[in-house]
N, C-alpha and C positions, 0 to 999 in steps of 0.2 A: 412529466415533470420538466419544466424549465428551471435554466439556472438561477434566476431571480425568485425560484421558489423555495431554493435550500438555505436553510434557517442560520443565522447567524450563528457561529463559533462550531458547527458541523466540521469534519474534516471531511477531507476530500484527497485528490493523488492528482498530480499534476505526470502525465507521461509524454518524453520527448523521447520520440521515434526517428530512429534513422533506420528505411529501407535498405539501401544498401549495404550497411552495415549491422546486421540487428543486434550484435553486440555490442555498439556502442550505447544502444537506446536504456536511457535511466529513467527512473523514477523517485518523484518524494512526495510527502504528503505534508499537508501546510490545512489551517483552519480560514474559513469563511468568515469575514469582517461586516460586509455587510452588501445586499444584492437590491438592484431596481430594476427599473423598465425604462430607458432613455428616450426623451424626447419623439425619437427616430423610432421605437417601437421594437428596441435592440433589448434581447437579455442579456443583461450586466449583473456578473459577482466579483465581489472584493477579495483578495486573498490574504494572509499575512506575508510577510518576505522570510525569506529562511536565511538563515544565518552558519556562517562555516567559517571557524576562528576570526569571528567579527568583523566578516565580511560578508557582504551580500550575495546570497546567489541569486545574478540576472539574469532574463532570457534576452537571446538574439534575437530580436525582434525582426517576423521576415524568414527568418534560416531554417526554422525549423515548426516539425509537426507536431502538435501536442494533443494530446488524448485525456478528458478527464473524466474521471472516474470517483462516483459517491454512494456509500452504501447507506440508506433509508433505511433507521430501525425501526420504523413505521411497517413496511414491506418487509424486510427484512431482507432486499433484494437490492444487486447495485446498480446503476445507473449510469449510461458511459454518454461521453457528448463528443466525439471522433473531429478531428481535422480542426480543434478551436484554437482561435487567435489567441496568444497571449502575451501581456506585455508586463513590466515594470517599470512600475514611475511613480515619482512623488508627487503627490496629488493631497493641495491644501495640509501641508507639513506632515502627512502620515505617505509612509514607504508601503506600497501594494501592489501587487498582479490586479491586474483587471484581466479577467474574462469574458468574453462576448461568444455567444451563438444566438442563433436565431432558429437552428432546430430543437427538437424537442428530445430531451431526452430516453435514452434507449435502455430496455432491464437485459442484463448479461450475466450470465453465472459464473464471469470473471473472478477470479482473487484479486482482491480488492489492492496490492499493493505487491511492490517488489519482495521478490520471493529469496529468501537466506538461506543458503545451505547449512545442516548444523547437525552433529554425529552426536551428540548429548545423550544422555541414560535419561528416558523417563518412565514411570508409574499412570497407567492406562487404566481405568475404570469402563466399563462397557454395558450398556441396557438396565434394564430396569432391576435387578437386582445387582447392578454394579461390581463382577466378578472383576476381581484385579488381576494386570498383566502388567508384565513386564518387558518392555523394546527400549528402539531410540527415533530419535528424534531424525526425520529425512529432512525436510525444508519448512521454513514455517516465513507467513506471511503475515501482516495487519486485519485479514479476516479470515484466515486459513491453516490448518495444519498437516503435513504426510508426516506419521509415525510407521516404522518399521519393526512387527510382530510377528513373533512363533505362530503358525495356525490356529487359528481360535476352533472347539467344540461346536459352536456357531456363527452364522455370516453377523460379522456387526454390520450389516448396511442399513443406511436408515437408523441406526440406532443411538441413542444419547450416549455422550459416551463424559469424561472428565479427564483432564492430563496435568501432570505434576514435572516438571523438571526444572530446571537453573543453567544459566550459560554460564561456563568456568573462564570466559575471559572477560567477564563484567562483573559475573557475582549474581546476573540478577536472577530472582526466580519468579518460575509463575507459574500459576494456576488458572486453568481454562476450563472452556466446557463448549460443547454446541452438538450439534448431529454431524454422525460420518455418513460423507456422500457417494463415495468412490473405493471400490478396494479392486487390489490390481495380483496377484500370484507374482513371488518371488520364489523362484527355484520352488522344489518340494514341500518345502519348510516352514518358511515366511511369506508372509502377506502385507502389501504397503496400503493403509488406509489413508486414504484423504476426507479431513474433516471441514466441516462450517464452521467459525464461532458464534454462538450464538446472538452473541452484542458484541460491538466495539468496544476494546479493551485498550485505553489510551496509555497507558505503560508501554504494552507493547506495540503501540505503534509509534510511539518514541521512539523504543527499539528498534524497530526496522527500518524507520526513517534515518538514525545515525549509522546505522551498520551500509543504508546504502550511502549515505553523504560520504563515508569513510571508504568505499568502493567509488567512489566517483576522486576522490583525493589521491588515491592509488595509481587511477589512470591518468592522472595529470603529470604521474612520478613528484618531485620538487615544485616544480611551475606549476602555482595556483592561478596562474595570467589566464588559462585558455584549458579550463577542467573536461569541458565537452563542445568541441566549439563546431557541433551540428547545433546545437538546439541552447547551451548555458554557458554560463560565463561568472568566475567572480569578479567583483567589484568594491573597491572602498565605499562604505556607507554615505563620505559627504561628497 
């Protein structure tokens, strides 16, 4: 898959990577406007611009590495496109990222998006006769979830599972579903499952898109001038 092949209003995860620093490296996820094949023979996609108290968040065009990343519910598999240019500009009155590669896209069994830490209570369903448990909530992402559970009678791996809980500092809740891919031994006791979702769930990747713009605002402290100024930058709209 080329970038000119993902379907208008699809989202995607735009990641700027700093090596030397990997803790500065952010992410956010922004919807596809519209993609072609230029002149030159270039894959070009449009991006929307993201917005953080009504201002724009730019890239440094030049400064920094960007990694994107799209999950195909078609495949059900994501898609990463490593080291792409990207810029911001206005082009014919509409504000957009233009992305350019010219390789082809690659399948990763990446998490599709910046990962949130969250200690929350939730309601775990497991396999085909959906035996309920009760844990919490380890980290969750825009196609991914780690819940923290008492040992199960048996392995959920592989198995359908559905999760129930709400964040207590937004209110919101949600209900998920997809196969768990991963379980990991915690102590004696507990066991950390890492699950798939099985579709894109655009609430919560709302979610996790403002939980990280609000972790990118943190690091800037007060001065929104220079948020991450490897790879972004805010900027007034005009």
């Amino acid at each position: 898959m080329y970038l000119d092949e993902i379907e208008p209003g699809s989202r995607i995860s735009i990641r700027a990577v700093d090596k030397e620093n990997p803790e500065n490296s952010v992410e956010v996820t922004t919807d596809v406007m519209e993609q072609l094949m230029d002149t030159n023979g270039h894959h070009v996609a449009f991006a929307s611009p993201i917005y953080i108290d009504d201002k724009v968040l730019s890239t440094n065009a030049g400064k920094g590495i960007f990694d994107i990343y799209y999950f195909d519910p078609v495949s059900k598999r994501v898609y990463e496109w490593l080291h792409t240019p990207v810029r911001y500009v206005l082009c014919k009155e509409k504000r957009c990222y233009i992305l350019v590669s010219d390789m082809e896209g690659t399948l990763t069994n990446r998490r599709d998006t910046f990962r949130i830490n969250l200690t929350e209570p939730c309601v775990v369903q497991i396999g085909e006769n959906r035996g309920t448990f009760y844990g919490n909530v380890h980290d969750i992402s825009a196609m991914g979830i780690a819940v923290t559970l008492p040992k199960l009678p048996e392995s959920p791996l592989f198995k359908p599972f559905s999760i129930v809980f709400s964040d207590s500092k937004t209110r919101s809740r949600f209900r998920l579903s997809g196969t768990c891919r991963h379980v990991q031994d915690i102590g004696e006791t507990a066991i950390r499952c890492g699950c798939e979702l099985s579709k894109p769930n655009p609430t919560l990747s709302n979610f996790v898109n403002r939980r990280q713009l609000d972790e990118m605002k943190k690091r800037s402290g007060r001065d929104l001038k220079h948020l991450n100024p490897v790879s972004f930058s805010i900027e007034e709209k005009d």
